[in-house]
C-alpha positions as CSV (number, residue, x, y, z in Angstrom):
1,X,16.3,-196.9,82.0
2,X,19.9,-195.9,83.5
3,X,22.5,-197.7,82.1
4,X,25.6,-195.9,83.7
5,X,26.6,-198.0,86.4
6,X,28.8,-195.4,88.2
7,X,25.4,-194.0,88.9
8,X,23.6,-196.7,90.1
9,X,26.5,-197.3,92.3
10,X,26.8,-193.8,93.6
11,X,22.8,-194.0,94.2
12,X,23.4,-197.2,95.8
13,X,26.0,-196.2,98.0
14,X,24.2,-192.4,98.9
15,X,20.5,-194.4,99.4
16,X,22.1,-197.1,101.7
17,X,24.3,-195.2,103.7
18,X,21.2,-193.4,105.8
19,X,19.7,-197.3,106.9
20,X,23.0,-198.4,107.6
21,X,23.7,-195.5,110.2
22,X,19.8,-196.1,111.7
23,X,20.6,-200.0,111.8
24,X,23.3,-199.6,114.0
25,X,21.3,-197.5,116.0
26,X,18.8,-200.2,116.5
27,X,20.9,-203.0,116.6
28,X,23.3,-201.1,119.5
29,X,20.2,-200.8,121.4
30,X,20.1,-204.6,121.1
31,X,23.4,-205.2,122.3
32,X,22.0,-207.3,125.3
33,X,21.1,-210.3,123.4
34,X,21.4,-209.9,119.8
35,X,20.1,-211.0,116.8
36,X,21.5,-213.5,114.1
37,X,23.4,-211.5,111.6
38,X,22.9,-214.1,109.2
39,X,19.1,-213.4,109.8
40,X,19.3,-209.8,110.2
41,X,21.0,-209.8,106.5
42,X,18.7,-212.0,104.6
43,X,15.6,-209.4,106.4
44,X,17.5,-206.3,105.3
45,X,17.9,-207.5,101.6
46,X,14.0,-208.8,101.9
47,X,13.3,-205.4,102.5
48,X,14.7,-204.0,99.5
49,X,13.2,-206.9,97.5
50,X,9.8,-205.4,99.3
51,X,10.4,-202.5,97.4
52,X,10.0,-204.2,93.9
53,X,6.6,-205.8,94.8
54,X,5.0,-202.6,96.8
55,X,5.8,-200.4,93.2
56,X,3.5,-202.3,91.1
57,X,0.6,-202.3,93.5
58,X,1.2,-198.8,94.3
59,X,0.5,-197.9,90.1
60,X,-2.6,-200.0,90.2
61,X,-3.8,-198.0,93.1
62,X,-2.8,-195.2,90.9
63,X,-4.6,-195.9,88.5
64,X,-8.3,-196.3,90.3
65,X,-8.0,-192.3,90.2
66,X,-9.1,-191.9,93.9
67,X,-9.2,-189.0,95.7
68,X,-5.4,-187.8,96.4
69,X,-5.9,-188.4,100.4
70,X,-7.4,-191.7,100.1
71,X,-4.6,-192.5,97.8
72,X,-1.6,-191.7,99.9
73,X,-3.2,-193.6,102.8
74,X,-3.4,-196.4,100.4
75,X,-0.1,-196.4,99.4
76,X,1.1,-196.2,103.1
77,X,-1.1,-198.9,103.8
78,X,0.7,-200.4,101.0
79,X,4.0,-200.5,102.3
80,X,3.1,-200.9,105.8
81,X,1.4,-204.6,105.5
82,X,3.9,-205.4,102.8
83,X,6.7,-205.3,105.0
84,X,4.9,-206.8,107.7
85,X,4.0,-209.7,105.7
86,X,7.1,-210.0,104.4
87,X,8.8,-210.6,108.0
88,X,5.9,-213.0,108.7
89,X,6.9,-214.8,105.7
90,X,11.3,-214.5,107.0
91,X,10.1,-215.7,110.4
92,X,7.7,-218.2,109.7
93,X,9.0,-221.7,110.9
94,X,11.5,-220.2,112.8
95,X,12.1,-220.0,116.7
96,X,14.1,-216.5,116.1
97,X,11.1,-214.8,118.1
98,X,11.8,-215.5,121.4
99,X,11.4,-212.1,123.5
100,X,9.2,-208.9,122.8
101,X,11.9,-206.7,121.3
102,X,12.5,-209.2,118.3
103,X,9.7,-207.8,116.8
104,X,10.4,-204.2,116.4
105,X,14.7,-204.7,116.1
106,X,13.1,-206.8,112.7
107,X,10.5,-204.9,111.4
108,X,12.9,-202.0,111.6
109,X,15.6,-204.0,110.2
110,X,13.2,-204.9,106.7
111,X,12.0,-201.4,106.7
112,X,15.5,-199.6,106.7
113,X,16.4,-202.4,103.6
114,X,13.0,-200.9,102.4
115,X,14.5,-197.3,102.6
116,X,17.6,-198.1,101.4
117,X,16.4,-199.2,97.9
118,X,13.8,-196.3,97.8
119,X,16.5,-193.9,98.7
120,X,18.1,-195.8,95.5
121,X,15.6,-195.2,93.2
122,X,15.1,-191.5,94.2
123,X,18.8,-190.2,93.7
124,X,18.8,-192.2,90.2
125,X,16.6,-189.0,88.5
126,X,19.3,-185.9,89.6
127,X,22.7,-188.1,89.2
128,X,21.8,-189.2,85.7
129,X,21.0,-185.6,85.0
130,X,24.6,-184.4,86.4
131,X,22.7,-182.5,89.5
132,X,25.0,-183.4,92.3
133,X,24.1,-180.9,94.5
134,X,20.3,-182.1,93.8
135,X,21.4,-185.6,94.4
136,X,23.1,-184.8,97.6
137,X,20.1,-182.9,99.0
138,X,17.6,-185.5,97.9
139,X,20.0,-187.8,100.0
140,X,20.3,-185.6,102.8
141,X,16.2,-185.1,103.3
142,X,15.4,-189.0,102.7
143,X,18.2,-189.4,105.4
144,X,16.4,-186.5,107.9
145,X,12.8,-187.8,106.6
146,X,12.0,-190.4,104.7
147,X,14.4,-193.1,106.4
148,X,13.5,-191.9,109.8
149,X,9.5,-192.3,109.1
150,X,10.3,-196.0,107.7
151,X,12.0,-196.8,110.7
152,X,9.4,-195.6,113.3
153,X,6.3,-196.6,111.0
154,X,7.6,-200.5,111.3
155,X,8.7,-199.7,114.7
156,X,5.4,-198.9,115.8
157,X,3.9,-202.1,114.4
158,X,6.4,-204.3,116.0
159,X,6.1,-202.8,119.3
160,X,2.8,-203.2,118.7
161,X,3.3,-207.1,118.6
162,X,6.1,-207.0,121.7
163,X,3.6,-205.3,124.4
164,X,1.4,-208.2,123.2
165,X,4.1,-210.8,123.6
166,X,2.5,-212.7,126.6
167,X,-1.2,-211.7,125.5
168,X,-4.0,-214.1,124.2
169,X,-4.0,-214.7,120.2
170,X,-6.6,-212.2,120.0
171,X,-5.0,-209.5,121.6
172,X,-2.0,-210.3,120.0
173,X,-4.1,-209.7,116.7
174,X,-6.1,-206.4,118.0
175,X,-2.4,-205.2,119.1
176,X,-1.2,-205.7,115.3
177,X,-4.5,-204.2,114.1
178,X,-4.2,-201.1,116.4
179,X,-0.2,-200.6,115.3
180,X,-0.9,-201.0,112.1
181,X,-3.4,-197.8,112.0
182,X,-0.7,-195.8,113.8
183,X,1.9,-196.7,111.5
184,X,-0.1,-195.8,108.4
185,X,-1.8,-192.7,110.3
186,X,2.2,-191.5,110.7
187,X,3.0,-192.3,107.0
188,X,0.4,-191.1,104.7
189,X,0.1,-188.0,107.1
190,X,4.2,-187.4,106.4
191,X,3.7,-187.8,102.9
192,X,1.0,-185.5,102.9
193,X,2.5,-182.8,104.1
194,X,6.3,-183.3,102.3
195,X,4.1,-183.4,98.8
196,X,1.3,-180.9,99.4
197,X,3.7,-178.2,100.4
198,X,6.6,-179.1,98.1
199,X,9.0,-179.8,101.3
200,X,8.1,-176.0,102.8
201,X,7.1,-177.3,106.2
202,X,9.9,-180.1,106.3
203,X,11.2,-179.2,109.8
204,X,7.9,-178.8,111.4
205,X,7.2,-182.7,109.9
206,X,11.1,-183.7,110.9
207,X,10.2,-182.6,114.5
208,X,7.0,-184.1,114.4
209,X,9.0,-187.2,113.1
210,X,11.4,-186.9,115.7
211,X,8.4,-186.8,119.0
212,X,7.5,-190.0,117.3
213,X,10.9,-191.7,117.6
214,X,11.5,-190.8,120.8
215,X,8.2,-192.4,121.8
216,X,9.4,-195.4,120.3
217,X,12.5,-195.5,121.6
218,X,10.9,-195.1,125.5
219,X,8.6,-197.9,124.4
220,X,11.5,-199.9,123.4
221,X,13.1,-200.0,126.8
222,X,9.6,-201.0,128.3
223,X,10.0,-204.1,125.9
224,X,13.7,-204.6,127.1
225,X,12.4,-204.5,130.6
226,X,10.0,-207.4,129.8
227,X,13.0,-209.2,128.2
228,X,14.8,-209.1,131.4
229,X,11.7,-210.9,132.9
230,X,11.8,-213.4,130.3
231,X,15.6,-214.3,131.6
232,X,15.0,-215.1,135.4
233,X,12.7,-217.2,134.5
């Protein structure tokens, strides 16, 4: 356990900063009609607090000893319906979804809190050791990778549930079902390759990454379209 808070806080500050930047990204793309901040705040911090419960259930997966494929996808799998669930659970009562892009601007917005805090945890190791320049690089790749593939990954599953917006429930569930396969497709295939090859083939994965969010940012302004329609009536 790391006891230094000067640490923590330099982690703190070096895992949040990447999800900060891609927030703002999102959220600008929002601009027409945005979100509660309020709201947008408590999701964030519910994503780090995601974080916490996703660990434990990740070591009992662990701990079944399955084969190493089978266990990544279950750990993406993991993490995916977590942070789905856990926006179900923020939203849940509320009238705060009201036009197909809510969806995706919160997903994204509890899985960049998710990144932050696992960005967190992963600088702890090479700060407490005094390896800035391993710190820095750590922070530098989970801002290029790992903070990227959390954004689309959620992104896909709440665009998912936007181009299903005006569907019947059980295309609204199909859509989820569908989105979520994507988005854990993506994932464990990312963590796949980072692991397997040690980080060697990191570009070719950032690019790959990189196809992905441009897809969902095209799919985005289809949603944004269908907001439009939503306002003349």
């Amino acid at each position: 356990m790391i006891n230094d808070p000067k640490i923590w806080l330099i982690a703190f500050i070096g895992g949040i900063l990447p999800s900060i930047f891609w927030l703002w990204f999102w959220l600008k793309e929002d601009r027409r009609n945005p979100e509660p901040k309020t709201l947008l705040t408590i999701i964030f911090f519910m994503g780090m607090l995601t974080v916490l419960l996703v660990l434990p259930i990740q070591k009992i997966i662990q701990s079944f000893s399955f084969p190493y494929e089978w266990e990544l996808i279950a750990w993406a799998g993991t993490e995916e319906i977590m942070k789905l669930l856990m926006i179900l659970l923020v939203i849940s009562g509320t009238n705060q979804v009201d036009e197909p892009t809510d969806w995706p601007i919160y997903l994204i917005t509890l899985a960049l809190g998710f990144a932050a805090l696992e960005n967190t945890l992963f600088l702890l190791k090479p700060l407490e050791v005094g390896d800035t320049v391993v710190g820095l690089l750590t922070g530098h790749l989970r801002f290029l990778g790992a903070t990227l593939l959390h954004t689309i990954s959620s992104g896909i599953i709440g665009i998912s549930m936007g181009l299903s917006f005006f569907m019947s429930s059980f295309k609204k569930k199909l859509y989820v079902l569908i989105g979520i396969i994507f988005a854990v497709s993506l994932h464990s295939t990312f963590n796949f390759f980072i692991i397997k090859n040690g980080g060697s083939d990191f570009l070719k994965v950032f690019a790959f990454l990189w196809v992905g969010a441009v897809i969902v940012m095209l799919v985005f302004e289809k949603l944004r379209r269908m907001n439009l329609s939503i306002n003349k009536i």
